[in-house]
N, C-alpha and C positions, 0 to 999 in steps of 0.2 A: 475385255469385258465391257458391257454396256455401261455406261454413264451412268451417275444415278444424277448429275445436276448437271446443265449444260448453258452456262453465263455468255450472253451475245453480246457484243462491246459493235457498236458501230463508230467507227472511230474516221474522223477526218483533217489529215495533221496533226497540230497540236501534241506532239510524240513526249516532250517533256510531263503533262497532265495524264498523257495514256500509262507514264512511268509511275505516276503515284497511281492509281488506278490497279493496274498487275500486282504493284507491292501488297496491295492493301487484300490479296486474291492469294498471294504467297504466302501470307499469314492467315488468309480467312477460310483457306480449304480443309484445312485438319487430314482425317484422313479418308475427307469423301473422296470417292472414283467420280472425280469431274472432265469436265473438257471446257475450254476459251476458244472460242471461236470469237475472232475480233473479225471485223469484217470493214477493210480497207475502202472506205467510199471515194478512189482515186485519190488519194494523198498524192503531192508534189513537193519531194521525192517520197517514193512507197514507204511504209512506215517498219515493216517486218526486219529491214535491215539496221535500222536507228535501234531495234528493242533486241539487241542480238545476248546480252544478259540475265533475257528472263528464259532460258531455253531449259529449268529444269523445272516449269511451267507445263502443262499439257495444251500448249494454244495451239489451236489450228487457223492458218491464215488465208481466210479467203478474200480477194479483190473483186472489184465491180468499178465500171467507168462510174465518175462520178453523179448521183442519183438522187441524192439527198438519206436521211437518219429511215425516215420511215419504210423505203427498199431494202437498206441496209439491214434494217433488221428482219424481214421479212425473207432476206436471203440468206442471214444468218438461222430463223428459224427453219426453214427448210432442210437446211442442214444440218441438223443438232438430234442428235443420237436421245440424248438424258429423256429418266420420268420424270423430271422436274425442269420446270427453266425461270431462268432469270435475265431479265435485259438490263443492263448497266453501260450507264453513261461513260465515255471514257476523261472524264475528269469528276468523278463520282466515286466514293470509296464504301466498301464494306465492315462493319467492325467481325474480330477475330470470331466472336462467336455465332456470328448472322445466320449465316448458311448453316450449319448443324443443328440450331435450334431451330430451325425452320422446315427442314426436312426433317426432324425428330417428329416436330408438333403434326405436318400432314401424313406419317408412316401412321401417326397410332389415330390421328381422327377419323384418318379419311377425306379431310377437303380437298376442296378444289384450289384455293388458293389462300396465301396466309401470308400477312403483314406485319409491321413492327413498327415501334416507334421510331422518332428522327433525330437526329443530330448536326452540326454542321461544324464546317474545318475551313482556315484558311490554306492553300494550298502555298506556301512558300518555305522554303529551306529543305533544308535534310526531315526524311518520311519521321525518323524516330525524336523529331524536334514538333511535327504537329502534334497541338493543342484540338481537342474534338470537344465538344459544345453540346450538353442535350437541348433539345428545342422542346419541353413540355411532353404531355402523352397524347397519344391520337385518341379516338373513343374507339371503343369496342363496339362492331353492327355487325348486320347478319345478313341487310337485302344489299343486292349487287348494286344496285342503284345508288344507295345510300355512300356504298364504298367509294365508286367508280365517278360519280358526280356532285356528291358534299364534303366526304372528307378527303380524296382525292390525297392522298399519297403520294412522295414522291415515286416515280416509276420503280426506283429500285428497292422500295418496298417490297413489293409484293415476288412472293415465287409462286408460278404455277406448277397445276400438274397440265403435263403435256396435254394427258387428253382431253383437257378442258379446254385447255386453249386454241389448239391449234383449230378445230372447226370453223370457230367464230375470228379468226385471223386471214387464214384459207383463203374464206370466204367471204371477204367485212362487211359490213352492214354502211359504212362510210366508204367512200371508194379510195383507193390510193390517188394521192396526186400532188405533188413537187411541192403547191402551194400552202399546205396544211404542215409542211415540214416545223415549223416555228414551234407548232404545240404538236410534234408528233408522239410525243409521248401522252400529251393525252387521248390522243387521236384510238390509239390502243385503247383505252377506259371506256370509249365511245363506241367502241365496238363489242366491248364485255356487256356493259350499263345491262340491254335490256335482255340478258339471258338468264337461268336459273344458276346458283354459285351457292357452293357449301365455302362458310368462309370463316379463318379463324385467323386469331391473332397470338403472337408472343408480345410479350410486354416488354420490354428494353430499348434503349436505343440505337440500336442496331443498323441502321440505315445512314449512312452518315452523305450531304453533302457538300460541294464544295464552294470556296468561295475564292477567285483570282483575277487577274489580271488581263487575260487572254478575249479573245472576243467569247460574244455569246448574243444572243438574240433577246437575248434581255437588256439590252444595252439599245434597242427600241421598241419601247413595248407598245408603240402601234401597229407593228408586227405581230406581235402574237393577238394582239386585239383582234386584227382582221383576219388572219387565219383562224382563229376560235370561233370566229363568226360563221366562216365557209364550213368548219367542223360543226357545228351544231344546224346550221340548216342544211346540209347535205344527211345529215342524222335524223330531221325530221321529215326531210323527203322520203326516206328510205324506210324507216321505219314501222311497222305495222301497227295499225293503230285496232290496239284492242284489251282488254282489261289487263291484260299478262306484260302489258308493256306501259301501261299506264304511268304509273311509280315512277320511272326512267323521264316518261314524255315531259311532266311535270318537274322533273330536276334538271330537265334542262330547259326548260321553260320559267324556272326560277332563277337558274344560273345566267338566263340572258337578261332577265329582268336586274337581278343585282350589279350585272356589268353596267347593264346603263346606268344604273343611279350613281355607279362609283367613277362615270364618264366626268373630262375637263367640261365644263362649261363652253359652248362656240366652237364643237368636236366635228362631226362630219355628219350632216344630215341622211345624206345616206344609211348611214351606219345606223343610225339612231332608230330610222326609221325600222330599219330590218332587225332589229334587237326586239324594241319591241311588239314589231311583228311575230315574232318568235314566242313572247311571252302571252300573246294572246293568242296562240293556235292551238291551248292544251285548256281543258275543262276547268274551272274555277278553284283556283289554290289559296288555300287558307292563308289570310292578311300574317298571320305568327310568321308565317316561314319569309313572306318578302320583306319586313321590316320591324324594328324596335316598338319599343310603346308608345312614341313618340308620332309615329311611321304610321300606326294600327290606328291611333284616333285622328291624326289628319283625314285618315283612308276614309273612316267612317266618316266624315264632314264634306268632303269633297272629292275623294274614289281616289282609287289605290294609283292611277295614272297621274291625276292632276297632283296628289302629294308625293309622289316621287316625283316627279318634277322640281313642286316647289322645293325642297329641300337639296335636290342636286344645285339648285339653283344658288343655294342659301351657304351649302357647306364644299362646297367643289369649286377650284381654281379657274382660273381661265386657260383657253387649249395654250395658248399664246404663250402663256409663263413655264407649260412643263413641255411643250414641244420637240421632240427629235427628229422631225421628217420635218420638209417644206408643204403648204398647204399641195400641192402639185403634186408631188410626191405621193399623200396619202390618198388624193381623191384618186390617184392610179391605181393603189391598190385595194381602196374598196372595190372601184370598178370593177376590178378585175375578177375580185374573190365574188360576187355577187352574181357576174355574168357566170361565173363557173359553177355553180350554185344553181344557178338557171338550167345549165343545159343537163346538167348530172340528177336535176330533181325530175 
């Protein structure tokens, strides 16, 4: 019988985190007709024989040379039977009731897609020894934008329905490319942001994720800084610019603006400069959304550029003190995300 969920795990190594991952799926299925499609992005060694345990699982193991998350998942979706899908990280858990209340809530609305609130877990010891953590509530919105570029969810948030998604995936509005891998989960949001979305939410928290020892790209966040970067102007290259898309242009034209101001002090002029180039390529946003009250009457005294300045200035570290790349290092990979940016706009 056809699927009615169909969970894409892009998974690379890391076989012990893909174990809590599966358990947290072995408990969280109930008795939906699902399918796991994990999608081996070249593990060394392959991972399907390490998870030989969870075989009363419905996973389907598909391989690919290795590609990076954002392939992976896009070869996982091609492949996935279900009216519903969900992409989860494989060191990311589910709680038991997620998926049913979530396929309940879009059976009887009708959306497109439907979120919940978060949680978070340290990933150590035995699965029936973790401690799971609510992290507050998300808000409840309605425009895509709003979802996909303010409150921004974690990815395994959200389940779609198929045919909502798959179009605008298909087909993305941001092109695939190796170097966006950092933020590829947002990279998805940026391709949703400027389309129409029926969207609902369950209340709980439901989403849980994780917290370990293992590498992770957060472990240098001038990585995802500069892929975020390459994602958002490869977004407003592409992007059609017209009233229907407006909403979107301006959230991420706010989101580059808050990046900067939340920049180290003596960070990468490069950078700086295409941030807030970014924040000036979208029609005049209201002072509320770039900044506190604090923010709004500097603005009004000396403009919304010159007081985010001075206060990055006033309340932000030196790059020097929170550093994980060598300056060398990072000026490679602005270069890089920027020329790529260049030829793809």
């Amino acid at each position: 019988m056809t699927p009615v969920v169909s969970v894409i795990i892009p998974a690379y190594n890391r076989a012990g985190l893909l174990r809590y991952t599966l358990e947290s799926l072995r408990r969280g299925l109930g008795d939906l007709r699902a399918e796991i499609l994990v999608v081996d992005d070249g593990s060394a060694p392959p991972l399907a024989p390490q998870i030989e345990d969870f075989q009363d699982l419905p996973i389907r193991w598909l391989t690919q040379a290795n590609q990076g998350s954002i392939v992976a998942r896009l070869h996982g979706l091609s492949q996935a039977q279900g009216r519903y899908i969900l992409f989860l990280d494989s060191d990311d858990l589910v709680h038991p009731e997620k998926l049913p209340r979530q396929v309940a809530e879009l059976e009887t609305s009708g959306a497109d897609v439907c979120y919940t609130d978060t949680a978070w877990v340290t990933l150590d010891g035995p699965y029936e020894s973790l401690t799971v953590q609510p992290r507050g509530n998300l808000p409840q919105v309605s425009r895509p934008a709003d979802l996909y570029l303010s409150v921004q969810p974690p990815p395994h948030s959200c389940l779609y329905r198929s045919t909502y998604l798959r179009p605008h995936l298909e087909h993305p509005l941001v092109p695939v490319d190796r170097r966006f891998d950092p933020v590829g989960d947002v990279w998805i949001y940026y391709n949703l942001a400027p389309y129409p979305a029926r969207i609902t939410k369950v209340a709980g928290h439901y989403t849980i994720y994780s917290q370990h020892g293992e590498g992770r790209y957060t472990q240098h966040w001038e990585k995802l800084g500069v892929a975020a970067l390459g994602v958002m102007r490869a977004f407003m290259a592409h992007c059609p610019v017209s009233d229907s898309t407006l909403e979107a242009r301006r959230r991420v034209a706010e989101c580059a603006f808050h990046s900067w101001r939340k920049l180290p002090n003596g960070f990468q002029k490069d950078y700086e400069q295409a941030m807030i180039a970014l924040w000036q390529a979208v029609p005049e946003i209201p002072a509320g959304r770039l900044g506190g009250r604090g923010f709004q009457v500097l603005a009004k005294l000396m403009g919304r550029g010159a007081a985010g300045r001075l206060l990055r200035h006033l309340q932000r570290p030196h790059y020097t003190t929170i550093a994980t790349l060598n300056r060398r290092e990072l000026d490679q990979l602005v270069t890089g995300i920027l020329t790529l940016s260049e030829a793809t706009g």
